[in-house]
N, C-alpha and C positions, 0 to 999 in steps of 0.2 A: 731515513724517513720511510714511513709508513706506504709501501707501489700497489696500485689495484691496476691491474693488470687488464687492458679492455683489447679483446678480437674487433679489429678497424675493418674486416673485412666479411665480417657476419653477418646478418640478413638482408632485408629485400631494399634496405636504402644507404647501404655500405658503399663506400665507407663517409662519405657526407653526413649522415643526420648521427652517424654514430662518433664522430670526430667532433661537430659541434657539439653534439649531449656531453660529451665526457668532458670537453674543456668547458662547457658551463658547469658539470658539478666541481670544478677547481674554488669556484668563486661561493658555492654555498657551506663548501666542509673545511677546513683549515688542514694543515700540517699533515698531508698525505700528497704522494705524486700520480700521475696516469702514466702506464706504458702500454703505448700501441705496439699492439704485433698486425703485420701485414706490409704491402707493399710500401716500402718509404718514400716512393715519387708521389703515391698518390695522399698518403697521408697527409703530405708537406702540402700537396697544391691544396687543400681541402685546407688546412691549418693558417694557410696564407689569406685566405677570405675571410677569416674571421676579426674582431677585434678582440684584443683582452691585453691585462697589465703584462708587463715584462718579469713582474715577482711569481704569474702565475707560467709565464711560457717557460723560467727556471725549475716548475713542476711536469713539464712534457718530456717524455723521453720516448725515442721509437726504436724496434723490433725490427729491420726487416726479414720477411720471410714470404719466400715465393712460390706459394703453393694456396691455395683455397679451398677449402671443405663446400659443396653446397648441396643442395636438398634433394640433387639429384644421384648424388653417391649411397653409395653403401654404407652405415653407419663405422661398420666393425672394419669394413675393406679399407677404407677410407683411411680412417684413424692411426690403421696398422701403415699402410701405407704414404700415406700423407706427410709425410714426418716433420717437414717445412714447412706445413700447412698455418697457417695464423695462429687458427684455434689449439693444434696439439700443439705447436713453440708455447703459447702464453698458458698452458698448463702445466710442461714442461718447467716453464720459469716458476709457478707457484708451487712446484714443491722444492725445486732447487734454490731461491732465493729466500734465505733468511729475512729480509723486506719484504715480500710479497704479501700482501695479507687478503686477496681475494682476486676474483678471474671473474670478468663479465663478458658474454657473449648473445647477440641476436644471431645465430646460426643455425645450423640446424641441431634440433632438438636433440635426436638419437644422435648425434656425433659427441653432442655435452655430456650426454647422459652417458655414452661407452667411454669418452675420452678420460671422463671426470671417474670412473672407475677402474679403469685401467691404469693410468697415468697418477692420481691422487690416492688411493684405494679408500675403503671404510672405515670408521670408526670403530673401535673395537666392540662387539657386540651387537651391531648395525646388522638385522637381516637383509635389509633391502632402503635403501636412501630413495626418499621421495622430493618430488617438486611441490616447492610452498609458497605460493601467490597470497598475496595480500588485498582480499578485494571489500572495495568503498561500502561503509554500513551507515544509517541513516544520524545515527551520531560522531559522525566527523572521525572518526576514527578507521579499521580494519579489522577483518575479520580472515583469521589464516586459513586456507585449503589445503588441505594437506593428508591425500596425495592429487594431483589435477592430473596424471598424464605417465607417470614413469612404472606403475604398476599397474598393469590392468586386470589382471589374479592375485587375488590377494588371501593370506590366510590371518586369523583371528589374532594372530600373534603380530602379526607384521601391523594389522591398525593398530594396537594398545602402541607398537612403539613409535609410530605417527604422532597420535598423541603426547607422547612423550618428548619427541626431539621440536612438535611445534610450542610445544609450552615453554621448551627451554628457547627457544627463536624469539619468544613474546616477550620474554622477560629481560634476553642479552638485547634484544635491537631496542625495544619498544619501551621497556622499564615497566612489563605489567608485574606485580611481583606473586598473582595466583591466578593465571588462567583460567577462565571459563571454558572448558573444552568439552564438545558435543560431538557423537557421532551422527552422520549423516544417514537417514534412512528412510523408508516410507512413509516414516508415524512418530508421533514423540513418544506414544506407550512405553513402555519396558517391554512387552509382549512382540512388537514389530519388527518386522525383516524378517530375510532368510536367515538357516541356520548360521550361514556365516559370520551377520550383524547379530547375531543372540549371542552367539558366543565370546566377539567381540567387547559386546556391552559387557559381560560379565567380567572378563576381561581389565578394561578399561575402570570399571567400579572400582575392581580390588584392587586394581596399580599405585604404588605409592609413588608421592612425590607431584601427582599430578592433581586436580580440581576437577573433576568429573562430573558434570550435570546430568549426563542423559542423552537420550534420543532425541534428535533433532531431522525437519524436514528441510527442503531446499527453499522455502522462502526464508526461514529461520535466519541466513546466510548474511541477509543485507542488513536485520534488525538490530542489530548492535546486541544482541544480546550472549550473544558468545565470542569467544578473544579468537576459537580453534573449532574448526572444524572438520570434525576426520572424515576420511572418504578413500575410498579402493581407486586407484588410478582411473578404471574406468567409468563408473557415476561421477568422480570429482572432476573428468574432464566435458561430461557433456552438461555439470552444474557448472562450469567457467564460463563453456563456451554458449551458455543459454543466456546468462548476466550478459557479458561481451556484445550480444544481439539483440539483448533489452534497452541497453544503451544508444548503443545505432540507433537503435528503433525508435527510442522516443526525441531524439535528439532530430530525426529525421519527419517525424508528424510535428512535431511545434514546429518546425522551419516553415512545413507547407502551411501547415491553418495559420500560421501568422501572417504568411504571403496572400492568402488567399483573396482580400481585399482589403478597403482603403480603412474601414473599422477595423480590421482586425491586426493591421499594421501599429493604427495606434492604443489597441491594446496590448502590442507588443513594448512599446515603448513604457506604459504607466506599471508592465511586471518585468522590463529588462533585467531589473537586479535578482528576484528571483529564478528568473528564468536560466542566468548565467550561472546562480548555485547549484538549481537542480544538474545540470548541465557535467560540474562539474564535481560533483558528491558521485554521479554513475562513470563518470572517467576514471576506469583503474588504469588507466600509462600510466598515471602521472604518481601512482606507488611501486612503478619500478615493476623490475621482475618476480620469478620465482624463484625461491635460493633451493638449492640442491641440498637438500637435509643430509645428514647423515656421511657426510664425506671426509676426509681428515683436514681439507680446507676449504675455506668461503668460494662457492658457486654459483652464482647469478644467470641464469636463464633469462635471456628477454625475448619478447614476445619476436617474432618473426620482421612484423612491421612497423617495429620502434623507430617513433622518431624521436629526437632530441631530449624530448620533456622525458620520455619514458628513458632513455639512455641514462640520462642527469640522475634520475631518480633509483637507477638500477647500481651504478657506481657509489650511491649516498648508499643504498642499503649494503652495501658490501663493507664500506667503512663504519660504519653503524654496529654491524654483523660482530663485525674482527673486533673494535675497541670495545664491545659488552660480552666478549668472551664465548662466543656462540659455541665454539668448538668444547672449550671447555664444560658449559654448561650440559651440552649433551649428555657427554662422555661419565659427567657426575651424576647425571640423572638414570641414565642409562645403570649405571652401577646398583644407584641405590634402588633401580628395580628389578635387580639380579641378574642383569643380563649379561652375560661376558664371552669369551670366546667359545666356547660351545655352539651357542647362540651365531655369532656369526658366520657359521658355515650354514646355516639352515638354508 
């Protein structure tokens, strides 16, 4: 049976909210198991509080391992040293276990992102593997970022193949079968950005295999009007982290004008039902993490401060990921835009 593999002991609400998320995605995906890696006393007492069938508790299996990665280690010291550590066992395990079909972790970020290359290594051809978040667009859907955080210098080469491994993401998880993919930059012109997004664009035009529209700015993001949108680690991390605070933020002034008095109370009640959609179209937890493109297996980055909803949703996209071939698709795409071992040492 099909093991996604979840770190129990990964970020800021480990291993509780990430113990319940993962035994509630048992009950939304069928015929895959979870295996926690981390402490096994605590996994168990966390396990014991919850309710769920006996046909799903025969899909729990635990890890233990006595050691913790956290946000205050060294990525690389850590990793190398760590070797018990939750996070390195349960990557360990996805490349050693013929079952394994993905690795989900709220930990820390740079420990993912060194563990996941050292331990997993790249796809053949892969300059640089990016994080690909999924965030809410105003038609019900998702619009991919890709890169939000794992490259903060980037060359012209490395966004065309962004575009590339998230088009093939859209189509193994999501069943898009042509991507609308935009780079992200100042201006929608052709003429817009630095030399870097010129050459990019030019780039990105002539790549086969991929649906290329053009230049895109960062409201573009939320409009549904692109599947992908490419980004340098560093702009695609402070366009996440700006949506992420738009959300807050409006989630935060409806609360208060609606408190504000005894009208405004029951005008909260006559738009409840909109209010709960708006609400919940700018909640990107509840699409999960960011998968780690570009690596020889399925990587799910969750946010830091996942809770549950976001765990659930992080372990579904990793099964999603693995039964539509993600790895594969890359790897063909990747080919048939000539990119091969040469290419991977850049």
């Amino acid at each position: 049976m099909l093991k996604i593999i979840v770190d129990a002991m990964g970020g800021d609400h480990a291993p509780s909210e990430i113990v319940k998320g993962a035994v509630r995605s048992l009950g939304m995906r069928k015929d895959f198991m979870v295996v926690f890696t981390g402490d096994e006393s605590l996994v168990r007492h966390e396990l014991e509080k919850l309710s769920y069938h006996e046909a799903e508790a025969r899909r729990i299996e635990i890890v233990h391992c006595s050691e913790v990665i956290t946000n205050d280690d060294i990525p690389t010291h850590a990793v190398r040293s760590k070797r018990d550590s939750s996070l390195v066992v349960g990557l360990r395990m996805l490349k050693t276990d013929e079952e394994a079909g993905g690795f989900v972790s709220a930990g820390s970020t740079g420990a993912v992102l060194t563990g996941g290359i050292i331990h997993i290594g790249r796809i053949k051809g892969v300059m640089r593997p990016a994080l690909c978040p999924g965030i809410p667009n105003v038609n019900g859907g998702r619009t991919l970022l890709c890169d939000c955080g794992a490259n903060a210098e980037c060359k012209p080469a490395y966004l065309m193949q962004f575009g590339i491994m998230a088009s093939a993401y859209a189509k193994a998880a999501f069943g898009i079968e042509l991507p609308r993919v935009g780079l992200l930059t100042n201006g929608a012109e052709e003429h817009k950005g630095d030399p870097l997004h010129q050459e990019a664009h030019m780039l990105l035009r002539n790549a086969k295999g991929i649906n290329f529209i053009g230049n895109m700015e960062g409201r573009d993001i939320m409009y549904g009007d692109y599947d992908v949108a490419v980004s340098d680690g560093f702009s695609g991390n402070i366009a996440l982290k700006a949506i992420e605070g738009c959300g807050k933020t409006v989630s935060s002034v409806l609360t208060k004008e609606f408190k504000r008095n005894f009208g405004s109370k029951l005008a909260y009640l006559c738009a409840k039902k909109q209010i709960a959609g708006l609400k919940d179209m700018l909640d990107y937890a509840k699409l999960g993490g960011s998968v780690f493109l570009g690596l020889k297996q399925i990587v799910v980055k969750s946010h830091g401060s996942s809770k549950a909803t976001s765990i659930a949703a992080s372990v579904c996209q990793a099964v999603d990921a693995y039964r539509g071939g993600l790895i594969q698709n890359i790897a063909a795409k990747l080919e048939e835009a000539g990119f091969g071992a040469e290419e991977a040492r850049e």
